[in-house]
N, C-alpha and C positions, 0 to 999 in steps of 0.2 A: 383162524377165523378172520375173515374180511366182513366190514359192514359199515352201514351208514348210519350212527346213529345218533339223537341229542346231544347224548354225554359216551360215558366207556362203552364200546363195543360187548365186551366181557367184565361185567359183575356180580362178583361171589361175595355175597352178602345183601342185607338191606343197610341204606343209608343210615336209618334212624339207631341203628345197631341193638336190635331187635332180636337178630338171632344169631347165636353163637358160634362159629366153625372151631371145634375143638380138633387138632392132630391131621389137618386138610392137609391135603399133596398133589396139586398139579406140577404134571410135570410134562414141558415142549409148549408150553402155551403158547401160542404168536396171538396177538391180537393187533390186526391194524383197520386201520378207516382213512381212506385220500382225500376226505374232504375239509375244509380247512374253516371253518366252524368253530369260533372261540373256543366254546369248551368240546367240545369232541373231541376224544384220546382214546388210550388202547382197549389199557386192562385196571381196573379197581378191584383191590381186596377190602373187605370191611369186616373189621371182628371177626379175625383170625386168630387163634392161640396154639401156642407148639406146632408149626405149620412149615411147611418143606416147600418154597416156591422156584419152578426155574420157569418163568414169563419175560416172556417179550412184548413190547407194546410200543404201537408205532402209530403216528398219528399229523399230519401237516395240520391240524386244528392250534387251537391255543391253550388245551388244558395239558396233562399231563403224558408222557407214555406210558407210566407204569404208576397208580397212586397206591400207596397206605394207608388206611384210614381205619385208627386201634388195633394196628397188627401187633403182634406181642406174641415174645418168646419163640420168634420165628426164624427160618435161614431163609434166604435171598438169593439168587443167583440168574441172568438173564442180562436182557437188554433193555434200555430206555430209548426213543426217540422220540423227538416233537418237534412243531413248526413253530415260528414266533407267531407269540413271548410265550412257548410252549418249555416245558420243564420235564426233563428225560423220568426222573422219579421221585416223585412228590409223594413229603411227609405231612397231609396234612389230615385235621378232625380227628380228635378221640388219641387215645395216650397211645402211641406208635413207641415203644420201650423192648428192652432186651433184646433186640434183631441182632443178626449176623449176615451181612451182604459180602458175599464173595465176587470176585472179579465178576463183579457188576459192569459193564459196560455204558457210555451216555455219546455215543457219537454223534458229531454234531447237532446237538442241540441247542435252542438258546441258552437256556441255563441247563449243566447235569443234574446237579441236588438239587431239590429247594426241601426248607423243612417253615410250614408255615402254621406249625400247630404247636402250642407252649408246652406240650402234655410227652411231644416227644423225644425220649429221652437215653440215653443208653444204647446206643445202635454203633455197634462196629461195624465199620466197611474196609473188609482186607482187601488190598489191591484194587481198587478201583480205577477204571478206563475215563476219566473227566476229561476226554476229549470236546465240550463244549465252551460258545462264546463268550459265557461265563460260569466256570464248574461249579461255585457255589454260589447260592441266594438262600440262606438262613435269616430269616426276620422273625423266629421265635426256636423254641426249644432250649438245650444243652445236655452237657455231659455226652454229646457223641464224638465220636473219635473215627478219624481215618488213617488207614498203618500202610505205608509204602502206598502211595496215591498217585498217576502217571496223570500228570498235566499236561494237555493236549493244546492247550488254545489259555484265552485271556483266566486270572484267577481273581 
């Protein structure tokens, strides 16, 4: 999906987390938008639970490529991209806990990670592509862990 919009292109959820996605599975999602738009980005999940994502999200904007927002108990797998000071996959709003991000990809991004939400917590990312100008920017969370992480650019 290509589009132009305020914020994510593709939103599976309500903001306010309102309503629940129990066992959700997209799967081949591309979501981009080329226009460069502070926050306009790809794809946002919101209040996701046991949930199967392989999303792409691509955006020369300055929000995220790919955000989480209370995803839990979920696997991960795709791509991030974003334009500066855009963030490949953003953990932020609402307790983003127990994931599994598999050879997650962040090519050239400003930052790959960022985790700006306290709540999140417990997220493995095996193998990760932190191919960006800075792979991580965590200014909240812990307890996540990256196992064999491929450093592409500045850390």
């Amino acid at each position: 999906m290509q589009g132009d919009a305020p914020a994510y292109v593709v939103q599976v959820g309500k903001t306010d987390f309102s309503d629940i996605h129990q066992a959700a599975r997209l799967e081949h999602l591309v979501a981009t938008t080329p226009a460069p738009a502070p926050r306009q980005a790809g794809c946002s999940s919101n209040y996701l639970v046991n949930g199967d994502l392989f999303v792409a999200g691509t955006t020369t904007g300055g929000a995220g490529g790919v955000a989480l927002e209370q995803v839990q108990g979920s696997r991960l797998t795709g791509s991030g991209l974003a334009g500066s000071p855009g963030t490949g996959l953003l953990l932020e709003n609402g307790a983003n806990t127990g994931n599994v991000a598999t050879a997650f990809a962040f090519p050239g991004s400003n930052y790959g990670l960022g985790i700006t939400s306290a709540a999140s917590q417990g997220k493995h990312l095996h193998h990760p592509e932190l191919c960006s100008t800075t792979a991580i920017n965590a200014t909240a969370g812990s307890g996540n862990l990256l196992v064999n992480p491929l450093y592409g650019a500045g850390v």
